[in-house]
N, C-alpha and C positions, 0 to 999 in steps of 0.2 A: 761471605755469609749469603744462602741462598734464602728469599722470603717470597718466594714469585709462587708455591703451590700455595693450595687450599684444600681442606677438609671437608670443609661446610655444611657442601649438598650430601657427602658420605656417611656421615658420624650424627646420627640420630642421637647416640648420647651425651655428645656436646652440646644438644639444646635442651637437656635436662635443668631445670630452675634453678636447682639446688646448686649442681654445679656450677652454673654461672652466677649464682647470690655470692659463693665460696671466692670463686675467682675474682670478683668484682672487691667483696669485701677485702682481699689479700691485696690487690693491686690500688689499693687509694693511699692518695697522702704521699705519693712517689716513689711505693713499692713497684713489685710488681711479680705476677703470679702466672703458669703455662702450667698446660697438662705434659706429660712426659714421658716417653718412653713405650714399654710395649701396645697402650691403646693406639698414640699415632700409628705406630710399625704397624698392628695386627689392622687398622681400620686401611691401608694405605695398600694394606697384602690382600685385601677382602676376607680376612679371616676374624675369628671371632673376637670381641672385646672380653675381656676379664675384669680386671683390678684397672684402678683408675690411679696413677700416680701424676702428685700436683709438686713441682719445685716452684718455689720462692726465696725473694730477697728479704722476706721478715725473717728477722731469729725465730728461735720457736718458742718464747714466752709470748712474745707480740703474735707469732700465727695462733695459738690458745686464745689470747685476751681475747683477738679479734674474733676469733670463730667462736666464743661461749657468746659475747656481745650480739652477735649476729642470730644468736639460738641453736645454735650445733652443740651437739655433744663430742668435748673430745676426751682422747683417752692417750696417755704421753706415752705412748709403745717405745719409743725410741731417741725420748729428747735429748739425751747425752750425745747422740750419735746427729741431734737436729731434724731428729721425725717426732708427728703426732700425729693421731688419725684422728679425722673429724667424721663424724657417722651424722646426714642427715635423711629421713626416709629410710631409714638398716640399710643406707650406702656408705661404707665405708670408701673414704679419700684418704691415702696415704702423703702427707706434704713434709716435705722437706726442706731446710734450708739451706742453701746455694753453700757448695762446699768445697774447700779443696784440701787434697790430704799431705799430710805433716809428716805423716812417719809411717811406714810400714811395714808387717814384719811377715808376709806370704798368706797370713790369714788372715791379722785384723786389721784396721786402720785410724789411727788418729787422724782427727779431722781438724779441719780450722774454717770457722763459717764466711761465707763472703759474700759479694753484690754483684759479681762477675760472670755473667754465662757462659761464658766462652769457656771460663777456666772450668766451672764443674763442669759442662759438656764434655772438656779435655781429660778429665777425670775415672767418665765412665768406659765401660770393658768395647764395646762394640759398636759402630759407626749410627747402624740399625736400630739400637738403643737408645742413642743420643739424641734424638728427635723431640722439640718443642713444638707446642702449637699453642698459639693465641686464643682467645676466647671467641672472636669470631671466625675463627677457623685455618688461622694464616701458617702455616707452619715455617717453624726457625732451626734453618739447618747450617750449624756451625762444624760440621767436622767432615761432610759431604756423603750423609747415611742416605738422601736421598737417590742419589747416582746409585748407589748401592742397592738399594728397596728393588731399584730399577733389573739389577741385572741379576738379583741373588745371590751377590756375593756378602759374604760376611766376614766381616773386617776388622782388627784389632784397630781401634783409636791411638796413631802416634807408633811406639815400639812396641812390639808384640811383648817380645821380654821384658820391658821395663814393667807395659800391665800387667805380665804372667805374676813376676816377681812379687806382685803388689796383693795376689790374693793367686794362690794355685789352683784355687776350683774355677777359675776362670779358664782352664783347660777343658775341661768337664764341657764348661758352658760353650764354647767355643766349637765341641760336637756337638751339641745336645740344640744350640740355633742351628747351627749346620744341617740336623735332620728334620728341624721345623720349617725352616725359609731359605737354608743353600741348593744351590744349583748345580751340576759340573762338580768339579775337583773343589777342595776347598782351597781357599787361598794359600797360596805357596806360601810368603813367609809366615802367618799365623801360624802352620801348621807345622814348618819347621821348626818354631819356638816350642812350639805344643812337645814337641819329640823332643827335641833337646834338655826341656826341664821337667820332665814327667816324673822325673823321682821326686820334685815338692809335690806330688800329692801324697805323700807318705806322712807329711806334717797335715794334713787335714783330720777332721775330724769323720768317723765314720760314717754317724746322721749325714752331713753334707753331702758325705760323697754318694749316699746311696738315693740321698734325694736328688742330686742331678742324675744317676745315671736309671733312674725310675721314670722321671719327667722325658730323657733321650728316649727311653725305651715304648714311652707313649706315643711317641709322633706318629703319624702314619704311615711313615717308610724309614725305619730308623737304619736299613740294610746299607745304607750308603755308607753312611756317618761311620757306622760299626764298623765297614771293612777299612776306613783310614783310621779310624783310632788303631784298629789290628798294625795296621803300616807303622802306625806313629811310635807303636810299644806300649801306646797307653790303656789299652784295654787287656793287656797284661798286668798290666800294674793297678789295676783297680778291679779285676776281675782273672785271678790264673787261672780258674778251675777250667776258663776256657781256651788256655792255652793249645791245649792237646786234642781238643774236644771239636774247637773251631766256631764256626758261625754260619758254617754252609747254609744250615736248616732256615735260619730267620727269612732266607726273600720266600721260600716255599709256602712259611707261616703266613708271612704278612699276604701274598697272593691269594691262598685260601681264604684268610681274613676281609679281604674285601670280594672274593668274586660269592661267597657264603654270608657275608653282610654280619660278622662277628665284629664285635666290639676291640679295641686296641687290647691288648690286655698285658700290660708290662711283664706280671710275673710269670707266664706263659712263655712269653720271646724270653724272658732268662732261663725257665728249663731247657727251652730247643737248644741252651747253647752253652749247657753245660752236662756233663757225666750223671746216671740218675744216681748216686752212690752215698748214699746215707753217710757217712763219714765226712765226706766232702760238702757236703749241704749243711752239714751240720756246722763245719767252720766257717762258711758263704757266711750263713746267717750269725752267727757268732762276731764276728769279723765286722760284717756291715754294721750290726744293730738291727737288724730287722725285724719289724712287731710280730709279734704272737702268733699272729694268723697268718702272716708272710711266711713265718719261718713252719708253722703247723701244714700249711699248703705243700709249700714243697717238701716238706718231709711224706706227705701223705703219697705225693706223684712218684719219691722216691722206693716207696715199701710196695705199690700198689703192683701188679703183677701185670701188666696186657693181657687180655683174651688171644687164642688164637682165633686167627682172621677167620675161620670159618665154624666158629661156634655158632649156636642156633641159640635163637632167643631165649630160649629157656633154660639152655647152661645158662646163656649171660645172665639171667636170670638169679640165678643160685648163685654163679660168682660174684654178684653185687651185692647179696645180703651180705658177705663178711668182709666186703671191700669198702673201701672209702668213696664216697660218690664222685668228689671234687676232685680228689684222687684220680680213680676213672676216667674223668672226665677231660682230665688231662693228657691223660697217656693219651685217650682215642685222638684226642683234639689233634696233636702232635703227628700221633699214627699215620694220620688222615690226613695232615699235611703234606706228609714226606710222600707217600702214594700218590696224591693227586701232580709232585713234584715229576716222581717216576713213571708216571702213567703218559708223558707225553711219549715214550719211545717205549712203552710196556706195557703188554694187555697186560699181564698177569698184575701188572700195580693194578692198571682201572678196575680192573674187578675187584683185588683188594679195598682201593678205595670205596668203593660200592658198598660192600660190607660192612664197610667201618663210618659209613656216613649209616647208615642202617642202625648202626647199633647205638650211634651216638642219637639219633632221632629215640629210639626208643629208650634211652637213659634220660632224657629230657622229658618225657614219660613217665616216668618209671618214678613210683610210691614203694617203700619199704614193706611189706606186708609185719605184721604185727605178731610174734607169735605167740599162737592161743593158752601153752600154760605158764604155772607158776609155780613158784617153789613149795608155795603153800598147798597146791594140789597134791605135790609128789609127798608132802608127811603126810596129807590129810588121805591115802592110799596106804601109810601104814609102814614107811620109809624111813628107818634111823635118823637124827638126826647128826648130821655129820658131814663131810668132805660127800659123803657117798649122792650126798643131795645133788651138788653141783656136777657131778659127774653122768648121775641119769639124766640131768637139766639137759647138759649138753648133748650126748648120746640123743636123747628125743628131741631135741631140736635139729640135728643133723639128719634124723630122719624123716622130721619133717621139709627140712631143706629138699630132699631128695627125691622127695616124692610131690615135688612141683609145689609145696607149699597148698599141696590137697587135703593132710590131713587134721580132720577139728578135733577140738577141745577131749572130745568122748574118744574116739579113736587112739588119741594120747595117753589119756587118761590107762585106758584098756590093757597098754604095753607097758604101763610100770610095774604088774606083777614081774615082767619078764626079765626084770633086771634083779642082781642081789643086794643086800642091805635092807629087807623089809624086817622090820620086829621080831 
């Protein structure tokens, strides 16, 4: 057991009050209470803090008693499984008690509560993971995640297969740190576990699997992670559409992405890395479970047409009133990637790209203009009422399209004698 680091002077939110009233109160009477998990990791990586997870030796009626006792509000998220969250200040503490599992069957896990650290530290998926720290800062490393922190490797705790076995999306996760905090190659035998049982993600549930591979997809260089899962067979097997299609485009993406100062954007790197084909998108999202607007997106990037590279603003123009903007917005994002990719060893890309940065500048611009009539103008000109309505609608809206979105209301108005269907 290593206990020789510290946190202290690093982790401004270990001297938060609240946290340490929590900690304090869990630990009296010959408890005893550590924070856990990814705050040490992310505070020890210098990367950000998120969620705060507290393990303990109380069961979790006694972490309740104590945390209502003390003024906390908690809320029992998870007390079958030995979690409750205690919210002081709208900080939610996730605590749990000290656990080690019973029975497993690839996804879930029966548990059995215990006083032991060693053995829930033993428990958990990743060396990096398993990291405690005291309330004054001491960190407790039983399984040697700090050697690890050290050199960026990422490490199944024990046998890779034995953890695999114990939950499959621990495969997932296994890339998905890999592109947040690994280094190099990932570790050899993780990884050959990873490939060897890849067919138990078949037994996962889809939610899970799309929430790990959304979370991978956000890291800031997820191109690594992505081409060993390709190695492993796993990104097959959670993702075929990319089989054929591949992952070249993503380092292109992710490059543009920071030298252009664009935001990570998951569902993005999954178009670059898959077929635009409506059919195929369609079962992606089907498949996954993907929300409304996941699946609404890229069906949009899939119908959505690219300009060519050398249209002038004013086509693009006309082409975006009947186009999807988000849509749009994605082909070019894409477009633009792949150009500025080919543009190291091609004028003819950089100037493409040029264009297509051009056009994307003026799409982030770009208001829908409104057009000026209504259906109600075309009866009140003396127009059948009928299909014939909708038909001049369109017709005079396309020529208003046409003509630069120049012409008003009266101008409009003027060319409905010129259609048939009047009275």
């Amino acid at each position: 057991m290593s206990t020789l680091a510290s946190i202290a002077d690093n982790a401004p939110w270990l001297k938060d009050s609240s946290l340490q009233k929590l900690l304090a109160v869990l630990s009296s009477g010959g408890e005893g209470a550590r924070v856990v998990g990814g705050a040490v990791r992310n505070t020890l990586l210098g990367q950000r803090v998120g969620d705060l997870d507290i393990a303990t030796t109380c069961l979790p009626n006694e972490t309740s008693r104590r945390a209502e006792e003390a003024g906390f509000k908690v809320v029992p998220t998870g007390i079958e499984h030995g979690t409750v969250t205690v919210i002081a200040n709208e900080q939610p503490y996730e605590v749990t008690t000290l656990r080690a599992d019973v029975e497993t069957d690839g996804r879930h896990a029966e548990v059995a509560f215990g006083r032991e650290w060693r053995v829930d530290a033993e428990r958990r998926d990743f060396t990096i993971n398993a990291l405690y720290v005291e309330a004054d800062g001491t960190i407790i490393d039983l399984v040697g995640g700090l050697a690890d922190i050290e050199s960026r490797t990422l490490r199944f705790i024990g046998d890779p297969e034995q953890r695999i076995r114990e939950d499959y999306l621990r495969i997932l996760r296994f890339f998905r740190f890999f592109a947040w905090y690994g280094k190099g190659r990932p570790e050899s035998e993780g990884l050959k576990a990873c490939a060897r049982l890849k067919d138990g993600l078949a037994r996962l549930s889809a939610e899970r699997v799309w929430s790990e591979l959304k979370k991978l997809l956000a890291a800031p260089d997820p191109s690594r992670a992505l081409l060993w899962m390709r190695q492993a067979g796993v990104l097959t097997a959670v993702l075929p559409e990319s089989e054929k299609w591949g992952i070249d485009a993503i380092h292109g993406l992710v490059t543009t992405e920071q030298d252009l100062h664009w935001d990570a954007d998951p569902l993005l790197r999954l178009a670059s890395m898959i077929p635009p084909n409506v059919e195929r998108v369609a079962e992606l999202a089907s498949r996954l479970k993907l929300s409304n607007s996941e699946r609404d997106r890229l069906n949009a990037w899939t119908t959505t047409l690219p300009p060519q590279p050398e249209i002038s603003e004013a086509g693009f123009a006309k082409k975006l009133y009947r186009s999807s903007e988000q849509g749009m917005r994605d082909r070019l994002s894409l477009a633009l990637a792949s150009a500025r990719a080919d543009a190291v060893n091609d004028n003819a890309a950089m100037m493409r790209a040029g264009h297509l940065s051009k056009l994307l500048t003026f799409l982030e611009r770009y208001e829908k203009p409104k057009f000026p009539l209504s259906g109600g103008d075309i009866v009140a000109a003396g127009l059948d009422q009928g299909p014939a309505i909708g038909q001049v609608y369109r017709a005079l809206e396309d020529e208003w399209i046409e003509s630069g979105f120049t012409l008003n209301r009266d101008d409009l108005v003027a060319r409905i004698p010129d259609y048939p269907g009047r009275a």
